[in-house]
C-alpha positions in Angstrom: 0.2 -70.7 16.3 2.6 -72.5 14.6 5.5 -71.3 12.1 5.3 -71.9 8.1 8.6 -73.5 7.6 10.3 -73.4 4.2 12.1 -76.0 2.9 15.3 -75.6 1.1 17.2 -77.9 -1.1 20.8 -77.4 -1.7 22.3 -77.8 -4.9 26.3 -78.2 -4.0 27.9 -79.9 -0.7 30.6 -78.2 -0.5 32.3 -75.8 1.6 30.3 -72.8 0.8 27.0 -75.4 1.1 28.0 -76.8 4.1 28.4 -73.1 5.6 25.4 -72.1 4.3 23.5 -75.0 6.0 25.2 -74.0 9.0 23.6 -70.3 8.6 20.1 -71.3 8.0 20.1 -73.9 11.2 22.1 -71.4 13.2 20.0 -68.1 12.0 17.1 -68.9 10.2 14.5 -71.0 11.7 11.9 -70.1 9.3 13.9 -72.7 6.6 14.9 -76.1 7.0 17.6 -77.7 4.7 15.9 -81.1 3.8 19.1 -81.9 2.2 22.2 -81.5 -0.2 22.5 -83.0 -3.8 25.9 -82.6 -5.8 27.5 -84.9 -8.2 30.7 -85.6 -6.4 30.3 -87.2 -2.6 31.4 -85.1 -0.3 33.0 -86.7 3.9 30.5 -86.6 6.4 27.5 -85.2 4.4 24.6 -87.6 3.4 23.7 -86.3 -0.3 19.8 -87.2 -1.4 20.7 -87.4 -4.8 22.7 -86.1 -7.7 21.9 -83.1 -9.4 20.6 -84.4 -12.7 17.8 -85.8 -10.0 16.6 -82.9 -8.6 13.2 -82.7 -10.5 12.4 -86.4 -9.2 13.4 -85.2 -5.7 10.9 -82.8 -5.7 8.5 -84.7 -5.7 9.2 -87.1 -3.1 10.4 -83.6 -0.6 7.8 -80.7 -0.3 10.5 -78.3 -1.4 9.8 -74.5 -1.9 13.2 -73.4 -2.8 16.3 -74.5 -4.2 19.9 -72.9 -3.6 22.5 -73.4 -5.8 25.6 -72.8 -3.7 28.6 -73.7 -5.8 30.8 -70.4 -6.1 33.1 -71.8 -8.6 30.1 -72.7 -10.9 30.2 -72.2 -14.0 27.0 -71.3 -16.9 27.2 -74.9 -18.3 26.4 -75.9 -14.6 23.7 -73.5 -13.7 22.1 -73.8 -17.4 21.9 -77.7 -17.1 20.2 -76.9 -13.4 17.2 -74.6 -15.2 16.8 -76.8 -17.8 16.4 -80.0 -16.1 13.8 -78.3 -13.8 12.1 -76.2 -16.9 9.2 -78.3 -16.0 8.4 -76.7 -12.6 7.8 -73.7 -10.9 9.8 -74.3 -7.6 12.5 -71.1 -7.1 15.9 -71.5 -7.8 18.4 -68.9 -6.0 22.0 -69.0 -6.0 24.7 -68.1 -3.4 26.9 -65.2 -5.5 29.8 -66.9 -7.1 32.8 -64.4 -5.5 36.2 -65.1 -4.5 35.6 -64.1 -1.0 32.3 -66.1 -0.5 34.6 -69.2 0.5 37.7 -67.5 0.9 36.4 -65.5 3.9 33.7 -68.1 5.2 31.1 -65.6 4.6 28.0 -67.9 3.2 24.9 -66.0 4.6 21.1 -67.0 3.7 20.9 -63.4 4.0 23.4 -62.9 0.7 21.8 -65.6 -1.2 20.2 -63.9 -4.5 17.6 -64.6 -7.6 19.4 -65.8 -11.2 20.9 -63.0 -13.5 21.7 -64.0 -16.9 25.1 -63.8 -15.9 24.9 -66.8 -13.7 24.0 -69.2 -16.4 25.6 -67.2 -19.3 28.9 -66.0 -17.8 32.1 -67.3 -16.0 32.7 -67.1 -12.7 34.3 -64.5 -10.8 38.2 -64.3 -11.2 40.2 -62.3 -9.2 41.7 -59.3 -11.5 45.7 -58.5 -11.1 44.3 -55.3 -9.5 48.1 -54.0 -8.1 49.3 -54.8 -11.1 46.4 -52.9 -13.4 46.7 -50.0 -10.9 50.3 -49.6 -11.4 49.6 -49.4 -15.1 46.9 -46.9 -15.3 47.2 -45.0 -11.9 47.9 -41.3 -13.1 47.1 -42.0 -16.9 44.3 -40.0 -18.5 41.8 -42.2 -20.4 39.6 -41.0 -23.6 36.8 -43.6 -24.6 34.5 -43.0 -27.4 31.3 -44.3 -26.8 32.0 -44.0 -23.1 28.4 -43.6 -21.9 27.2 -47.1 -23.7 26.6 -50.2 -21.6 30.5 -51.2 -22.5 31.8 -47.9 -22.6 30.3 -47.3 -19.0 31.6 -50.2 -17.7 35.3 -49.3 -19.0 34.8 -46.0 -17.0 33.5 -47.1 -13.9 36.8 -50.0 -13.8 39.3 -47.4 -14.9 38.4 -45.3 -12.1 38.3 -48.1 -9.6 42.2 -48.8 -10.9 43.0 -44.5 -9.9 43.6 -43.0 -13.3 43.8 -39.4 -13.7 41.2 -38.9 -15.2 39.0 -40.6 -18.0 37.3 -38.8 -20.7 33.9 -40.1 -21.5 33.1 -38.9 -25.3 29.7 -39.9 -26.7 27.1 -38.6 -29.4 23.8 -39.6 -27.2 23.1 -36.5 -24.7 20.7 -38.7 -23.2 23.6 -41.6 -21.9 26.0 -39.4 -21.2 23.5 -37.5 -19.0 22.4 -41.2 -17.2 26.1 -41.8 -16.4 26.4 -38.3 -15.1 24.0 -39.3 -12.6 25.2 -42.5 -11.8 28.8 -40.9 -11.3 27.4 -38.4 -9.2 25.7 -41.0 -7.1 29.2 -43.1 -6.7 30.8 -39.8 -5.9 33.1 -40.5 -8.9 32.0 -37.2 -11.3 35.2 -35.6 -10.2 36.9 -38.4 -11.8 35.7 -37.9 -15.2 35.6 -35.3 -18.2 32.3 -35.5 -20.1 32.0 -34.7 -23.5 28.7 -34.5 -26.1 30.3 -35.5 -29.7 30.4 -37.7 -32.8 33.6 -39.6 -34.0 32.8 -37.9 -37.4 33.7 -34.1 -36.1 37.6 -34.7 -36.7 38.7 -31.0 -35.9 37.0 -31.5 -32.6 39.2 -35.0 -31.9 42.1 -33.3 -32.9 41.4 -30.2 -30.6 40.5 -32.4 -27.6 43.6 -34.8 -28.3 45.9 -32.2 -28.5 44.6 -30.4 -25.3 44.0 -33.1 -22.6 46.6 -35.5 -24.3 45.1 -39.1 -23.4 47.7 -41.9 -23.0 45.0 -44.4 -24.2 42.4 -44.5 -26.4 39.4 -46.3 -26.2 37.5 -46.6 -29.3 33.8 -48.2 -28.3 31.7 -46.4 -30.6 30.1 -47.9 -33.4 27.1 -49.1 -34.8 25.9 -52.6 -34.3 22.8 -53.5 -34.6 23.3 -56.4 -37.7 19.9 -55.8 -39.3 19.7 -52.4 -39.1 22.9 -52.1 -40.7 21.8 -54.0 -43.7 19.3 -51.3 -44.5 21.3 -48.7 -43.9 25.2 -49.0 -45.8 25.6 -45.5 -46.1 25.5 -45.0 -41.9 27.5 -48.2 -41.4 29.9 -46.9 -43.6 30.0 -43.3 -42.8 30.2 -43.8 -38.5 32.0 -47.4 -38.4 34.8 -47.1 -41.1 34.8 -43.1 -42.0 34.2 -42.2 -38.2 36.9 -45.0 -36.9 39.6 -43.8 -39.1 38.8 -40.0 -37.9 39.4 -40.9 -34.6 42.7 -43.3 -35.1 44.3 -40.6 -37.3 43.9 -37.8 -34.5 45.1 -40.0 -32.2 48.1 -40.7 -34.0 48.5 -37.1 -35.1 49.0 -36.3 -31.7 50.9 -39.6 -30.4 49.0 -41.1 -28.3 50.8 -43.9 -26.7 47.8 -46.6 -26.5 45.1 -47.1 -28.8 42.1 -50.2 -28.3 39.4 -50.7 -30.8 36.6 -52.7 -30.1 36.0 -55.6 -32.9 33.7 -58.0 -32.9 33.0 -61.6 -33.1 31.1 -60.8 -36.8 34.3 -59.5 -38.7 35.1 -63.7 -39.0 33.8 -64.6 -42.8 31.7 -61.5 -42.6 28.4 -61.9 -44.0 27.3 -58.4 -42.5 27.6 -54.8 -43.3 28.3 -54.2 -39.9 30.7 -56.9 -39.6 32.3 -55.7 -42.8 32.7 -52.5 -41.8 34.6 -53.6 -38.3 37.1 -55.5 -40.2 37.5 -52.8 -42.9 38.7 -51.3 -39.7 40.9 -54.3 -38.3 42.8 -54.0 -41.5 42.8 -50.1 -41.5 45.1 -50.7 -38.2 46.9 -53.4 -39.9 48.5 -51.1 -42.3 49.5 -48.7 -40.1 53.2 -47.5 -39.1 53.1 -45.7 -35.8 56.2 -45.0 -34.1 54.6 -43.7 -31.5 51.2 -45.2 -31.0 50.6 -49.1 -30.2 47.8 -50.4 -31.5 45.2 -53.3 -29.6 42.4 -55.3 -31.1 39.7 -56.4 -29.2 36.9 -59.0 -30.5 33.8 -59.4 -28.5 31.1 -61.8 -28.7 27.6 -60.8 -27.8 27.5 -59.0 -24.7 25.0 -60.2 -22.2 22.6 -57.1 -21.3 24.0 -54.6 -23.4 22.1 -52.3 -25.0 20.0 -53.6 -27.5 21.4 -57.1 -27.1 19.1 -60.4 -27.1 18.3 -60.4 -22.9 16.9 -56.8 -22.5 14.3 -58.0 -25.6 13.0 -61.1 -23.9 12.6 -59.5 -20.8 11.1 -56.6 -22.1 8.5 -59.1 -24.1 7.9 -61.5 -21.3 6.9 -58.2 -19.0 4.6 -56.8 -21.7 3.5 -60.0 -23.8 4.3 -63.1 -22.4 6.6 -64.5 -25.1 10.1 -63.9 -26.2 11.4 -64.2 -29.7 13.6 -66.5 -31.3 15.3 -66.4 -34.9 16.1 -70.1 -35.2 15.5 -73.0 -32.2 19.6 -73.6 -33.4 21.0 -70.3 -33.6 24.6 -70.5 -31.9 26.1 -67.7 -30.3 29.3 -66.6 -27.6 28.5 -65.0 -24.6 30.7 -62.7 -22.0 29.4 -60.3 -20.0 29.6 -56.4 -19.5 32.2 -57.0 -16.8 33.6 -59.3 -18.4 34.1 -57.4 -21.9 35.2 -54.0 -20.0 38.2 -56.5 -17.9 39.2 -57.6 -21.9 39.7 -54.2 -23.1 41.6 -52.8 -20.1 43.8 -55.6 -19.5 44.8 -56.4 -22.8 45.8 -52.7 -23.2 48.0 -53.0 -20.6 49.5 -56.2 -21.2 49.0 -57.4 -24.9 51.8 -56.9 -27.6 51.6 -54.3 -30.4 49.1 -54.7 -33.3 47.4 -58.2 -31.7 43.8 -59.3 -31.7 42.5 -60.6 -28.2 39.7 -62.8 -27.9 38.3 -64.1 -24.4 38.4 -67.5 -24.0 34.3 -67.5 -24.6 34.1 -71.4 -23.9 31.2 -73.2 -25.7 28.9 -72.0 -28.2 25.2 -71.5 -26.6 21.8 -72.1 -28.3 20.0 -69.1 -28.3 16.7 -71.0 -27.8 18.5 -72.7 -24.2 19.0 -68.7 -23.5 15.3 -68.1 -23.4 14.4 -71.4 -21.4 16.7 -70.4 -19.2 15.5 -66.6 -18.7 12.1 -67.7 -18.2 13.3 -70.9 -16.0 15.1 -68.1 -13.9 12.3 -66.4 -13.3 10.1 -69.6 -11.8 8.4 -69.7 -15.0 7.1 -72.9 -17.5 7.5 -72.4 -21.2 4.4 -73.1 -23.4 2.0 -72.5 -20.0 3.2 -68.7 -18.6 5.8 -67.7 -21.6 5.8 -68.6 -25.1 8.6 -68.8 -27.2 7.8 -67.5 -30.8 10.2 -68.7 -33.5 10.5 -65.8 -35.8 13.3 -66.9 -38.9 16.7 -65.3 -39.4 17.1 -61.4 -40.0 19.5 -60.2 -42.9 22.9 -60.5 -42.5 22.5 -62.7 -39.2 24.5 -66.2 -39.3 23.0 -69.3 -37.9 26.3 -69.9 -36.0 29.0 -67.5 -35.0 32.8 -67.8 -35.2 35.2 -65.9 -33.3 38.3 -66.3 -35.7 39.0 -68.0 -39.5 40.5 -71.1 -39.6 43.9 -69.6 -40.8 44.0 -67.5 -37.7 42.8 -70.3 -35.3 46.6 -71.8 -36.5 48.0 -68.9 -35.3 46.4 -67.8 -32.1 48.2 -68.3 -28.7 46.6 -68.4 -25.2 47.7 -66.2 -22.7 49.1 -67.3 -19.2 45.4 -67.4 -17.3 44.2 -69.1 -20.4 41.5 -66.4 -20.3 42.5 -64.7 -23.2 43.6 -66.1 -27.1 46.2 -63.8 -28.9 47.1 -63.2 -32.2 48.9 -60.6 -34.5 46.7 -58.5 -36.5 48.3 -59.4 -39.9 45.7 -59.8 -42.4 45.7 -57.2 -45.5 42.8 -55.8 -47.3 42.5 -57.0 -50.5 42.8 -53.4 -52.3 44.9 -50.1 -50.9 43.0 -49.9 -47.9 43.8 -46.1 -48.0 42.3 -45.4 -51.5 39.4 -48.2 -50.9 38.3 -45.5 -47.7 38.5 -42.3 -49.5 36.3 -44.1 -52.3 33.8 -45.3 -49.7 33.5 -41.5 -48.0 33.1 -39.8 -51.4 30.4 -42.8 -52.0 28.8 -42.0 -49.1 28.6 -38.3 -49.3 27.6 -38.3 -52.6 24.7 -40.3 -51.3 25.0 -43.4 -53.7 22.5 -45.8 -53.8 22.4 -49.0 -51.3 23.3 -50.9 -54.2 26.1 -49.1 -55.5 27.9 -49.3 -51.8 27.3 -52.9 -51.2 28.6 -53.7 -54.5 31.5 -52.1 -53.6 31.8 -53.7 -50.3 30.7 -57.0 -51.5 34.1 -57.1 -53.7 35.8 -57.2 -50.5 33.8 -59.4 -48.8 32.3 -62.1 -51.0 31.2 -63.7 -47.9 28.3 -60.9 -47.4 24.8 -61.4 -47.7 22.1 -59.0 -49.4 
């Protein structure tokens, strides 16, 4: 009886295509290559098409999977591929985009994988300055607040990869700290790691941990962030972003800690959040500040793809159980970076970045959030409309239609790096009142329990930007 063959189109005729036609033919003879497409012409390789004509080679080919094999690819690329093939259900895989795919001539069938959001959000693999991190943080101990959160995780997991001491995982959910316990365990990196149950609020215990495992570097990760949410609830935006931020800043300076990173975000820009007020309450907290001992780092992320809570993890979780995913607005803009990508900010701008400066990754272009769900469901050799539907929903409070990543004063100010990865600049903006009497106003506010509208009010005099 004769074999099924499948037939395989590759998308990229390049080295690492060329070497993975060479595996198939060599190793695989349940696939056939029918042929390459890729926009530039490549010596010696006869190319049926370009990739923009994929969909009409599909139907002249009885194709039942398509490889995209272009390491170096970035998400514009592999977005463009989904979408021009949103109309069919034929798999698309992808050879993983690593260094040492091509650098090693290791292209395997065997290795080639389904689409992660990362693919056609994310950029490429880039090879870190690993010696270089190492002999930074190699016998340094670490404390990260919000260490057992998708970010927070991350940091841990890279930070022991680079030999610290130790790192000091501090977080108020029992229930993530308890799911990274296990996942330590399971890498047989526990031994590495300190971890602690508590909430940025409980300053005596900061002070006492601080003062008895004396970090080098802070983290600070924890926060709320969920924009919506936030807008409902002041009083706990407030109270754990601004009150809970400075807690942890002052015991770190109390006890000189050399390195201190917050986490920003993209949403402190023209705020017209709580939560993106409260973040830049804090960027100017740090402003004001005259260490002589402790440096200070800023950090601003965009969203991160599959964190917790973030856009990807709700349309997969409603394709699985409904078959639609939900979209604010068909032209909702946003920046993506990935987990990896965000932890690799933090920890190598903490080494390397000046005092008091804001880093910002290089994020690229702004993405339609409506393209995001094509492609998720594209991803998954789905059609929109006939398998998934996507459900336009209208903007939540506080959300922006499209997001910035600095003002248009700072953009005159910012510097790139060396890699061009990162932009820099100083952290120079002052609050518009004394940002130390404006905090103890908004803690007695909140412990009093004033009303919703009594704290925005407050907080809108800072921020006429924000939204009810």
């Amino acid at each position: 009886m004769s074999m099924e063959v499948k037939n395989i189109l590759i998308i990229g005729a390049g080295k690492a295509g060329r070497l993975l036609e060479k595996d198939i033919r060599e190793n695989h003879l349940e696939c056939r290559v029918v042929g390459f497409v890729d926009d530039k012409p490549t010596k010696g390789v006869s190319l049926l098409g370009k990739i923009k004509d994929v969909s009409v080679i599909l139907e002249s080919y009885r194709v039942d999977e398509l490889v995209i094999a272009i390491p170096s690819a970035d998400g514009v690329l592999v977005r463009s591929i989904l979408l021009e093939n949103k109309g069919n259900r034929v798999p698309i895989r992808i050879v993983p985009r690593e260094q040492r795919i091509v650098g090693a001539s290791q292209v395997a069938y065997k290795d080639v994988k389904n689409l992660h959001p990362e693919d056609f959000l994310g950029r490429p693999f880039v090879r870190k300055n690993v010696d270089r991190l190492k002999k930074f943080y190699k016998g340094k101990v670490v404390f990260v607040t919000g260490g057992a959160g998708s970010i927070g995780s991350e940091i841990v997991r890279q930070l022991i990869d680079l030999e610290v001491k130790k790192v000091v995982v501090y977080d108020s959910s029992e229930y993530l700290v308890f799911l990274l316990e296990q996942q330590l365990k399971e890498r047989n990196q526990l031994s590495h790691c300190q971890l602690v149950v508590g909430s940025i609020l409980h300053d005596n215990k900061l002070d006492y941990l601080f003062s008895t495992i004396k970090p080098d570097v802070v983290f600070h990760a924890a926060a709320y962030k969920h924009v919506h949410l936030m807008q409902d609830n002041i009083d706990e935006a407030i109270y754990n972003n601004v009150i809970g931020t400075k807690r942890v800043i002052d015991a770190a300076v109390a006890n000189k800690v050399k390195l201190f990173t917050f986490i920003s975000t993209d949403k402190v820009v023209n705020p017209t959040s709580v939560m993106g007020a409260t973040k830049k309450l804090c960027e100017y907290y740090i402003s004001c500040l005259k260490s002589p001992s402790t440096k200070f780092n800023i950090v601003r992320f965009g969203n991160v793809i599959n964190s917790n809570g973030s856009a990807l993890p709700l349309f997969e979780r409603q394709m699985d159980l409904y078959g639609y995913v939900t979209v604010t607005h068909e032209k909702m803009q946003r920046f993506f970076m990935s987990i990896r990508e965000a932890a690799q900010l933090v920890i190598e701008s903490t080494a390397f970045g000046k005092s008091n400066t804001i880093h910002i990754l290089n994020m690229g272009e702004l993405i339609g959030i409506y393209d995001v769900a094509l492609c998720l469901i594209r991803s998954r050799n789905m059609v929109v409309g006939e398998d998934i539907e996507v459900r336009i929903t209208g903007l939540r409070k506080g959300e922006k239609m499209i997001e910035e990543l600095y003002t248009a004063t700072e953009e005159g100010e910012m510097k790139t790096d060396r890699s061009k990865k990162y932009f820099t600049l100083k952290n120079t903006q002052a609050c518009p009142r004394d940002v130390f009497t404006l905090f103890q106003e908004l803690e007695e506010q909140v412990k009093k329990g004033r009303s919703h509208s009594s704290l925005q009010k407050t907080m809108k005099s800072i921020f006429p930007s924000l939204k009810s």
